[in-house]
C-alpha positions in Angstrom: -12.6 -9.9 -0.8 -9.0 -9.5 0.3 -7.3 -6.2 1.4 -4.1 -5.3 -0.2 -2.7 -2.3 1.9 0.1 -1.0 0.6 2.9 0.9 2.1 3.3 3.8 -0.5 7.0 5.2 0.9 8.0 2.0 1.0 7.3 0.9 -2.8 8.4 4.6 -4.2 11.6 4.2 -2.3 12.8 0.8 -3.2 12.8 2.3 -7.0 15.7 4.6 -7.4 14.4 6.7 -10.2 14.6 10.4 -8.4 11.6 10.0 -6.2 12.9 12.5 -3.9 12.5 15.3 -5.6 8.8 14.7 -6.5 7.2 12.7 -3.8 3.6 13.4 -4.8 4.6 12.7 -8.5 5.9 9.5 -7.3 3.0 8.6 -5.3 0.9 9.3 -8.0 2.5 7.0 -10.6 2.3 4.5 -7.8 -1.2 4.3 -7.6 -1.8 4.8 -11.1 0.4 1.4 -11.8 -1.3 -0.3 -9.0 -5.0 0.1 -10.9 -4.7 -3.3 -12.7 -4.6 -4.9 -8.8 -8.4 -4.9 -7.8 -9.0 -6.6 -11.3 -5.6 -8.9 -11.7 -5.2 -9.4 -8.1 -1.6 -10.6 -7.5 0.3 -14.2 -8.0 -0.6 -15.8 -5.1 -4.1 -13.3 -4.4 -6.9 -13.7 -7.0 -9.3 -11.5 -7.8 -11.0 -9.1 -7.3 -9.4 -7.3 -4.6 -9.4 -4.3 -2.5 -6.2 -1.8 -3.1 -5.5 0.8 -0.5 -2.2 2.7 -1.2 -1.4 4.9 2.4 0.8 8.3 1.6 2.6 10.2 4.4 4.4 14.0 4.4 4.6 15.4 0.9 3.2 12.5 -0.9 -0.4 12.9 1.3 -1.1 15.5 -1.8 -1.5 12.8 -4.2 -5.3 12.7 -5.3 -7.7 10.3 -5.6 -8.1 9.0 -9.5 -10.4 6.5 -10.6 -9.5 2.8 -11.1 -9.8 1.4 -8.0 -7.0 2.5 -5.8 -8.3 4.2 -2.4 -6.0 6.5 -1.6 -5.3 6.9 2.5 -3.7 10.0 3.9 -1.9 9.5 7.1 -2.0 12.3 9.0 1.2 11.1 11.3 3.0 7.8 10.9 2.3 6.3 7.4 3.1 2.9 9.7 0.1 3.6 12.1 -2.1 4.4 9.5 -1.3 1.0 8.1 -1.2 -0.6 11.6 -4.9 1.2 11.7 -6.1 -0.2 9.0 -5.2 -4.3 9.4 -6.5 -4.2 13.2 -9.8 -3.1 12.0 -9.7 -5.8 8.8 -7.1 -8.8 9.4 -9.9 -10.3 11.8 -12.5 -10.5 9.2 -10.8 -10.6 6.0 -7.7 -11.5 4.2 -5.5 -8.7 4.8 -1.8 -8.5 2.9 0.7 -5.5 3.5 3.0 -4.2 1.0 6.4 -3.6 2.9 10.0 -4.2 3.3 10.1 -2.0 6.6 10.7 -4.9 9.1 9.4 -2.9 12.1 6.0 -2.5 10.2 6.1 -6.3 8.4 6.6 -7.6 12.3 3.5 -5.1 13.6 1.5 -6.1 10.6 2.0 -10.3 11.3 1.4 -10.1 15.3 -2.2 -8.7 14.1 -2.9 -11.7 11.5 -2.1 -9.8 8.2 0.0 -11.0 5.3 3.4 -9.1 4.2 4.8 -9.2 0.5 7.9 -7.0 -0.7 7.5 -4.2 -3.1 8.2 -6.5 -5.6 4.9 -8.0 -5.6 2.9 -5.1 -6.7 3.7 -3.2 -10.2 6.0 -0.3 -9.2 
């Protein structure tokens, strides 16, 4: 089953609609419009997936809700955490990240994984 890791302050920021002054209100909407992933996959990634949206600084208070979405706190860089998570999987699986941070996107292809732009998950 493919991973879909995506970068949470990444997607909330590319949508100018006043994140900023609600971070953990924006994460949450995030990862309540990404539960139709695991079952819809995306265009080029058919289902049934695995969804992991990671949160950093004020968004980490965003809780987990059912529908299919794990939800991963970093507890430092929201990049690391991501970095974390496609060493341990991009060997064995499928692994796409969800970013238009090129720093992370170049980390995240040296290790195997797949990048997309916000654009390809529902925002």
């Amino acid at each position: 089953m493919p991973l879909i890791v995506v970068d949470g302050a990444n997607v909330v920021g590319s949508v100018p609609d006043g994140w900023w002054r609600d971070r953990a209100g924006a994460a949450a909407r995030l990862r309540d419009n990404l539960a139709s992933v695991p079952a819809a996959g995306l265009s080029d990634v058919p289902a049934p997936v695995e969804v992991v949206l990671v949160v950093e600084g004020r968004a980490r208070d965003v809780a987990q809700a059912p529908g299919g979405v794990r939800v991963e706190r970093a507890t430092g860089s929201g990049d690391d955490k991501i970095i974390e998570l496609v060493r341990a999987t991009a060997a064995e699986r499928r692994t796409i990240v969800i970013t238009a941070d090129r720093g992370l996107r170049d980390r995240a292809l040296a290790l195997g994984a797949e990048v997309r732009g916000p654009s390809a998950v529902p925002r």
